[in-house]
ROSE-4610 file (N, C-alpha, C; in Angstrom, 1 decimal, always signed):
// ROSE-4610
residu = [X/X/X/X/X/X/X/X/X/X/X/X/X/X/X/X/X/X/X/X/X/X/X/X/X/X/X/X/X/X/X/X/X/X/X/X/X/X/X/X/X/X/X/X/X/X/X/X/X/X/X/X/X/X/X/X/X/X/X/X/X/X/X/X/X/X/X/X/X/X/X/X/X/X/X/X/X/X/X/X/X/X/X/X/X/X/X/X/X/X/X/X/X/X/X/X/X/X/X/X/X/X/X/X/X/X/X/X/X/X/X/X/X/X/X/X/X/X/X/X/X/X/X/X/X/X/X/X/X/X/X/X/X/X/X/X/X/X/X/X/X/X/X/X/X/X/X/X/X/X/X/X/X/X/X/X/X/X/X/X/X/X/X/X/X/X/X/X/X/X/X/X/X/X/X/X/X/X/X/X/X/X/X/X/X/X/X/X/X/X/X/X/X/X/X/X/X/X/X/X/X/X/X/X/X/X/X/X/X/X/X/X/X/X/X/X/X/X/X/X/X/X/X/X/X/X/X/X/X/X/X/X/X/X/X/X/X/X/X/X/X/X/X/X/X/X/X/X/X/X/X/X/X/X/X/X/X/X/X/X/X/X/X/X/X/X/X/X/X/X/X/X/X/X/X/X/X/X/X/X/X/X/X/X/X/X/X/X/X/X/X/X/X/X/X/X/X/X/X/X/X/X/X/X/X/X/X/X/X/X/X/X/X/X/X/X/X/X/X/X/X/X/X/X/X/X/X/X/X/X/X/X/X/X/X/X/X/X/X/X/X/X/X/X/X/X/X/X/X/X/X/X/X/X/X/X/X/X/X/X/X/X/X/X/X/X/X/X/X/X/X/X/X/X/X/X/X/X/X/X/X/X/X/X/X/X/X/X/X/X/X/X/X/X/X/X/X/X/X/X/X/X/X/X/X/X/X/X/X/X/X/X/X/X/X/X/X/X/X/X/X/X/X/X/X/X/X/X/X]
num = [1/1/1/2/2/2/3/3/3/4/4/4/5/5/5/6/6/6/7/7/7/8/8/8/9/9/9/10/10/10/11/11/11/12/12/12/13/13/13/14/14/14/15/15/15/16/16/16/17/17/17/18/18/18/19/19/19/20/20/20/21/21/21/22/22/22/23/23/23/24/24/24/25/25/25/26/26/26/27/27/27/28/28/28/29/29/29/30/30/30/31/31/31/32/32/32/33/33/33/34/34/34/35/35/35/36/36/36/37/37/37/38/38/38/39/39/39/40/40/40/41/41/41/42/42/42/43/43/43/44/44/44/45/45/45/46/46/46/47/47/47/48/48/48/49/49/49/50/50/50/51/51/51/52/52/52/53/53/53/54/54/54/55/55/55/56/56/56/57/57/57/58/58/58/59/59/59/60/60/60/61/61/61/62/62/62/63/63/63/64/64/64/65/65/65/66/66/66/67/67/67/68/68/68/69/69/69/70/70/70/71/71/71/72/72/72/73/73/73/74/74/74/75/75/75/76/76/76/77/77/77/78/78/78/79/79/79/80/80/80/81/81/81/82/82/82/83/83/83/84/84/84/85/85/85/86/86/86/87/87/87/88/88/88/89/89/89/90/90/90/91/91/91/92/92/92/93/93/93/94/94/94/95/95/95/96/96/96/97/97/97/98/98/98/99/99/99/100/100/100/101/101/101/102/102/102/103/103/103/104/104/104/105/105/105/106/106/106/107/107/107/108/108/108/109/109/109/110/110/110/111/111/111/112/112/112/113/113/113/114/114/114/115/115/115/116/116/116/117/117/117/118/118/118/119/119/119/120/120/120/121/121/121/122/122/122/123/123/123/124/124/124/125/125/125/126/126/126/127/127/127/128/128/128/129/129/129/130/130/130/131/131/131/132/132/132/133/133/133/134/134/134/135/135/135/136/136/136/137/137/137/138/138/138/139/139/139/140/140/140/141/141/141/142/142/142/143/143/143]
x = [+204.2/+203.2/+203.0/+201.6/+201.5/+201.9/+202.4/+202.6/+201.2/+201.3/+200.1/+199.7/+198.8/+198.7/+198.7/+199.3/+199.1/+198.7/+197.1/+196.3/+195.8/+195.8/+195.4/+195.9/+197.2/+198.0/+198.2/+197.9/+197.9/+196.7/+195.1/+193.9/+193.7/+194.4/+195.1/+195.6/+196.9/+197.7/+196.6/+195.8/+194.9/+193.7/+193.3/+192.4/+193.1/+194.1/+195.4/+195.1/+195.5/+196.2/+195.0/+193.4/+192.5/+192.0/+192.2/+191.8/+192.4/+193.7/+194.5/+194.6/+193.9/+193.5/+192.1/+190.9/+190.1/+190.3/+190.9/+191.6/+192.0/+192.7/+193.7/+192.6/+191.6/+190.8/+189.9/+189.7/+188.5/+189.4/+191.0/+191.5/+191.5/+191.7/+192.3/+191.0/+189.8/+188.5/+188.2/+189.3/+189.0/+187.7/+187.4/+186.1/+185.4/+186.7/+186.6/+186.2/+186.8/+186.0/+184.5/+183.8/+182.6/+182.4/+181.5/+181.3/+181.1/+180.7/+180.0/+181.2/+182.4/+183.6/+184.4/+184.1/+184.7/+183.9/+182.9/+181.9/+182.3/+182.0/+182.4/+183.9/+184.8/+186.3/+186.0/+185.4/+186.0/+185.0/+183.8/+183.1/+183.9/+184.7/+185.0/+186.5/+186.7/+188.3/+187.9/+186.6/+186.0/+185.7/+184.8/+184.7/+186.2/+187.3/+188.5/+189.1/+189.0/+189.2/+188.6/+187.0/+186.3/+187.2/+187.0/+187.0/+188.8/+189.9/+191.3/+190.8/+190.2/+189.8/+188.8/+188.3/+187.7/+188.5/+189.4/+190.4/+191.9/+191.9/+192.9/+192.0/+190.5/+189.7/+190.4/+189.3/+189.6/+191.1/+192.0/+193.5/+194.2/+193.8/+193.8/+193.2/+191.7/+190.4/+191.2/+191.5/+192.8/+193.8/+194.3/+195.9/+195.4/+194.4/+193.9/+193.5/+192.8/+192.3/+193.7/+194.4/+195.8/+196.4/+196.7/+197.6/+196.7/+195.6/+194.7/+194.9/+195.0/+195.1/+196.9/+197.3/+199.0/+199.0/+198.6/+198.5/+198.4/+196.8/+196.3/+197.3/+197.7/+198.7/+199.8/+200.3/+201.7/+201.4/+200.6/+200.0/+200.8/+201.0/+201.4/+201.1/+201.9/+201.7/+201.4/+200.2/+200.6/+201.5/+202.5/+203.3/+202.8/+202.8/+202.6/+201.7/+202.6/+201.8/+200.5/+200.9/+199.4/+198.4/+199.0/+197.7/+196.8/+197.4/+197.2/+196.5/+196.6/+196.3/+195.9/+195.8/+195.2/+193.7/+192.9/+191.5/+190.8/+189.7/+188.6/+189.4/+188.8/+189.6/+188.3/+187.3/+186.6/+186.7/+187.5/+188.4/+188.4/+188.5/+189.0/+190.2/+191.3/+192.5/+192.9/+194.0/+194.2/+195.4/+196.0/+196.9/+198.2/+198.4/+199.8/+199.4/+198.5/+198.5/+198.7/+198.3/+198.5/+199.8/+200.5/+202.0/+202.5/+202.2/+203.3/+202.9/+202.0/+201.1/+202.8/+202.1/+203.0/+205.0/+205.2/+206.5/+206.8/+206.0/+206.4/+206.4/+205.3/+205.4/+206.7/+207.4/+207.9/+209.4/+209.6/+210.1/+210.7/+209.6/+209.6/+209.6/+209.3/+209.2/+210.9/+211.7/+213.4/+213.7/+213.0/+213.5/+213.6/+212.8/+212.0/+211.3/+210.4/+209.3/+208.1/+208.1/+207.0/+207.3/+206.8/+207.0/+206.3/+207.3/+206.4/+205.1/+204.3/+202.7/+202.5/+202.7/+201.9/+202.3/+203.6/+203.7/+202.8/+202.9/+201.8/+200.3/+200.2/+198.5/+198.5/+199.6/+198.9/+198.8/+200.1/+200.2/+198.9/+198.4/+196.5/+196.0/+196.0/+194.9/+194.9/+196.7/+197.0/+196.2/+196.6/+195.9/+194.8/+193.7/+192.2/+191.7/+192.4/+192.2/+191.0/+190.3/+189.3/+189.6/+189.7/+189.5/+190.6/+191.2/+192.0/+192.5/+191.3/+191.2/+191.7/+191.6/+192.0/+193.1/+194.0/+195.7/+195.9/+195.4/+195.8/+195.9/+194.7/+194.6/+195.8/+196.7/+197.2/+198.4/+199.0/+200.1/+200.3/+198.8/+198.8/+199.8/+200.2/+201.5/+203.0/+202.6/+203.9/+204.8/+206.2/+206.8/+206.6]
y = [+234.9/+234.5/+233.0/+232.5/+230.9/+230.5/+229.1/+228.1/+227.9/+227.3/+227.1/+225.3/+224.9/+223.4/+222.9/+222.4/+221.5/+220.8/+220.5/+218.9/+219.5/+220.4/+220.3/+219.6/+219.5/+219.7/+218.0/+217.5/+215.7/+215.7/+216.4/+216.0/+216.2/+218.2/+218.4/+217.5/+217.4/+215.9/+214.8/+214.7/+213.0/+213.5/+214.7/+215.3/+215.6/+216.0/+216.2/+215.0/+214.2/+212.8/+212.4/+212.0/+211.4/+212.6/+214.1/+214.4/+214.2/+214.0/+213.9/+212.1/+211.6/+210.0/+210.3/+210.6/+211.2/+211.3/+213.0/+213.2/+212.6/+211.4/+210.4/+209.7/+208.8/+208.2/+208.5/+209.9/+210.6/+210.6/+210.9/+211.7/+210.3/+209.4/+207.8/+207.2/+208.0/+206.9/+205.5/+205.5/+203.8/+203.4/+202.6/+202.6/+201.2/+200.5/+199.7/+199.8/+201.3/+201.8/+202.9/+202.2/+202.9/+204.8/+204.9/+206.2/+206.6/+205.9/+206.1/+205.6/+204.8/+204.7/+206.3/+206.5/+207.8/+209.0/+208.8/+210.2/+209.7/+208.3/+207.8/+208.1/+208.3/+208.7/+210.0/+210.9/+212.3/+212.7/+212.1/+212.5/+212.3/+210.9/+210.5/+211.7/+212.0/+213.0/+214.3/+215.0/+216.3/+215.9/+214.5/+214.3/+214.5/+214.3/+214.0/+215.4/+216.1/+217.8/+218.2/+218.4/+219.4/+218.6/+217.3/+216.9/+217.2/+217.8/+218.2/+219.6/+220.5/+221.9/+222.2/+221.2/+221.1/+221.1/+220.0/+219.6/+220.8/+221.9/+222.4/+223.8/+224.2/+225.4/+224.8/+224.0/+223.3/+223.3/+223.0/+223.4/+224.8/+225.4/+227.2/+227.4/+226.9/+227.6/+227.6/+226.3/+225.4/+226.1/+226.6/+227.6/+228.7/+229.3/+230.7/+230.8/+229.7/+229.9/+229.7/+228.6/+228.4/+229.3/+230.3/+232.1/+232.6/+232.7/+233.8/+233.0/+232.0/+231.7/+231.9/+231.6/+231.7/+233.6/+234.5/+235.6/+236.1/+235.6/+235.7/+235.3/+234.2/+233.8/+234.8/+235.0/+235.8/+237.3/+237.6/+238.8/+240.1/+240.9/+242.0/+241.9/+241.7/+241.4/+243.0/+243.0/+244.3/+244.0/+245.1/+245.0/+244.4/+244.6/+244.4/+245.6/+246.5/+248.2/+248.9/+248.0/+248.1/+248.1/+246.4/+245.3/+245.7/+246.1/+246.4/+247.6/+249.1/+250.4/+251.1/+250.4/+250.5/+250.2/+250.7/+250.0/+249.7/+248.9/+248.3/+247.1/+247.8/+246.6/+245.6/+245.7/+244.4/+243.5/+243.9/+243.1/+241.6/+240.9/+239.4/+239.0/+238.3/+238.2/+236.5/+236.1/+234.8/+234.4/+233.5/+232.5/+233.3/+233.9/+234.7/+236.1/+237.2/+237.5/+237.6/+236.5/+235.8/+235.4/+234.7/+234.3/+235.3/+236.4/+238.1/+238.2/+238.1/+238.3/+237.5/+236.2/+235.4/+235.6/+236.0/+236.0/+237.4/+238.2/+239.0/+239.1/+238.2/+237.7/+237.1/+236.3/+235.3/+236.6/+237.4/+238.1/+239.2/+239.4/+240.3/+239.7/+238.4/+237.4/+237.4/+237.1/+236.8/+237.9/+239.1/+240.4/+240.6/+239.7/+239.8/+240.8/+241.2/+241.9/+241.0/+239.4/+239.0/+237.8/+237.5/+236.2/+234.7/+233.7/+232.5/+232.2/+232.6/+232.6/+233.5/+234.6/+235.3/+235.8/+235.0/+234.5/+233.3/+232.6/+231.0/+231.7/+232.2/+233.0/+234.2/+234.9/+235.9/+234.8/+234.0/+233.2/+232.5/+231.9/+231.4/+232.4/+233.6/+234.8/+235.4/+235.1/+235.4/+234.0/+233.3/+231.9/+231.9/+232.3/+232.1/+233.6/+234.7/+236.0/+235.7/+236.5/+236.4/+237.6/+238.9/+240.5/+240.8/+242.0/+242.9/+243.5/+244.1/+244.4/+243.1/+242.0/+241.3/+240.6/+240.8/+240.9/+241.7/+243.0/+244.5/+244.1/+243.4/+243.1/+242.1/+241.5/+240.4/+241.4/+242.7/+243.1/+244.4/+244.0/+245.1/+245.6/+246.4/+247.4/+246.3/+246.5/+246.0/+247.1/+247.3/+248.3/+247.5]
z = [+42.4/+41.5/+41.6/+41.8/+41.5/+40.4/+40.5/+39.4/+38.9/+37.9/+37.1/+37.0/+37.6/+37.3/+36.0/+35.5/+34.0/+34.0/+34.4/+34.0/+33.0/+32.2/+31.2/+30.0/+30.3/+29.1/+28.7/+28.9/+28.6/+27.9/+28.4/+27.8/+26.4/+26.4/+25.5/+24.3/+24.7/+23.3/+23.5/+24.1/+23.9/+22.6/+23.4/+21.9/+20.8/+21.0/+19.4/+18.7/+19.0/+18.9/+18.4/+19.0/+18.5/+17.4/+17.4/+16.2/+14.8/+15.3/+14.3/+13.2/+14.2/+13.9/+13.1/+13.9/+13.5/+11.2/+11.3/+10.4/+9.3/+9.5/+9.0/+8.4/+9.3/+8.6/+7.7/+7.9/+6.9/+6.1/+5.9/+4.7/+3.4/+4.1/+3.7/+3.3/+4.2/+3.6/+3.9/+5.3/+6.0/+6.3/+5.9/+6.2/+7.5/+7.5/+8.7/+9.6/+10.2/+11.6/+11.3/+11.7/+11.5/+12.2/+11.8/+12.5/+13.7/+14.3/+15.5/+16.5/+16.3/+17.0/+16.7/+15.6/+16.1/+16.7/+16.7/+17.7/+19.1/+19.5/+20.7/+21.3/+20.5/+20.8/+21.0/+20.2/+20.2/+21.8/+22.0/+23.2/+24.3/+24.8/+25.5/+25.7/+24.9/+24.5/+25.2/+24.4/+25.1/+26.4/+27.1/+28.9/+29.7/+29.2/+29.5/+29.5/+28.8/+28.5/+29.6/+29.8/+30.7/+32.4/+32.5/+33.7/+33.7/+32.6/+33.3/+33.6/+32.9/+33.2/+34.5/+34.9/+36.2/+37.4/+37.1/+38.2/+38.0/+37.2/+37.3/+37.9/+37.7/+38.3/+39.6/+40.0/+41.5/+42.4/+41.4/+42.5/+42.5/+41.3/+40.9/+42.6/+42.5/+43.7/+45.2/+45.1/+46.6/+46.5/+45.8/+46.3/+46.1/+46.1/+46.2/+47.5/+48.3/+49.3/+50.5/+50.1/+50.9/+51.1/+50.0/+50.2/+51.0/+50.8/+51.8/+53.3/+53.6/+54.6/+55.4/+54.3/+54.8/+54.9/+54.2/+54.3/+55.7/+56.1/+57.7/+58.4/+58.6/+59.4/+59.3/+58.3/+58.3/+58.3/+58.6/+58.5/+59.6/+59.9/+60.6/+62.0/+62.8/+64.3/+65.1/+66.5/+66.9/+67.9/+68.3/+69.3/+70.8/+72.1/+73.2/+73.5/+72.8/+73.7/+72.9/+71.7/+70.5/+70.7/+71.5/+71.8/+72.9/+73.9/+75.3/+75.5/+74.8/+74.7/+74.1/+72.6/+71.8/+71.1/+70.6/+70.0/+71.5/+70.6/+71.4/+72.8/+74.5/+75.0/+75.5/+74.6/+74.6/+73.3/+72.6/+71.1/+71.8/+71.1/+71.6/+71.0/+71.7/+71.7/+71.3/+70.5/+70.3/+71.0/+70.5/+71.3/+71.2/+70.0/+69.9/+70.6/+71.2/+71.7/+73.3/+74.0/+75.2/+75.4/+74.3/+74.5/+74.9/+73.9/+74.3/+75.6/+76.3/+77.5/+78.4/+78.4/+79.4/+79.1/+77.8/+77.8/+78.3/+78.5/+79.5/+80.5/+81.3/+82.7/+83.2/+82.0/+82.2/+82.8/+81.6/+81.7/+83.2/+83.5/+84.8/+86.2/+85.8/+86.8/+87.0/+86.1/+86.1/+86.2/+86.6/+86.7/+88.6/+89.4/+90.5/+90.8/+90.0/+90.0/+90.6/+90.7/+90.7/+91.4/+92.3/+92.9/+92.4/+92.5/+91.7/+91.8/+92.9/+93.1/+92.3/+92.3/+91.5/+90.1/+89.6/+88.5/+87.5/+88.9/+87.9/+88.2/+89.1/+88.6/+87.9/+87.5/+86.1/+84.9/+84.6/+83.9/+83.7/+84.7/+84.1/+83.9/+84.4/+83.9/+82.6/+82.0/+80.6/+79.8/+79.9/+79.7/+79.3/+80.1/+80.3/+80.1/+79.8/+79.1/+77.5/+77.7/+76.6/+75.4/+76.1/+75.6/+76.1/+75.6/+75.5/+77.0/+78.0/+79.0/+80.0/+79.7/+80.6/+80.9/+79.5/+79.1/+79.8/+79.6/+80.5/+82.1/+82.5/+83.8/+84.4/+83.9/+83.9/+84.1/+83.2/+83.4/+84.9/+85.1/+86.4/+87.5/+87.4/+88.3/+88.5/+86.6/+86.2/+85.6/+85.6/+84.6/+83.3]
């Protein structure tokens, strides 16, 4: 569960505090300060309220969109044999896909399944791989 931002909670006690002044002077009957210093207080108190409840929607909105983004990222990986044999193989493929690509080249290569030429050229074709079929093409008559 998110934390909860407290910019409210200052605007809060600043409106306490001037209603309670407010208050005081009506109860007392001062009459030194005119009226209109106090509408001017209480407006400037309520601008100060809306603009902490604005700025606390607004970082609520920013860590709502940050989880959804950390979400995607951390999201459920498909295996090698998922990726490769599975679904659409004109899907398009990202960077952590390709890695699995090459770290198995890399792999079979230390196996001598694959000689350094044609290790550093699947390696660009895993690289420069667009779709699904063309990762596949890259692991061609490999075990």
């Amino acid at each position: 569960m998110r934390d909860r931002v407290p910019a409210a909670g200052s605007a809060r006690s600043i409106l306490g505090s001037v209603l309670l002044s407010a208050a005081f002077l009506y109860i007392t009957r001062d009459l030194t300060v005119p009226l209109g210093v106090l509408y001017a207080v209480l407006l400037i108190a309520g601008w100060v309220i809306c603009r902490a409840h604005l700025a606390r929607v607004d970082a609520e909105r920013d860590a709502g969109i940050q989880q959804r983004r950390a979400d995607v990222l951390t999201g459920p990986r498909l295996s090698l044999t998922e990726l490769l044999y599975t679904g659409s193989r004109d899907q398009l493929v990202g960077h952590h896909d390709r890695e699995q690509v090459i770290e198995r080249l890399g792999e079979r290569y230390a196996e001598g399944y694959l000689t350094p030429h044609e290790h550093e050229q699947r390696t660009t074709e895993a690289t420069h791989a667009r779709t699904r079929a063309d990762l596949a093409h890259t692991l061609r008559d490999l075990p």
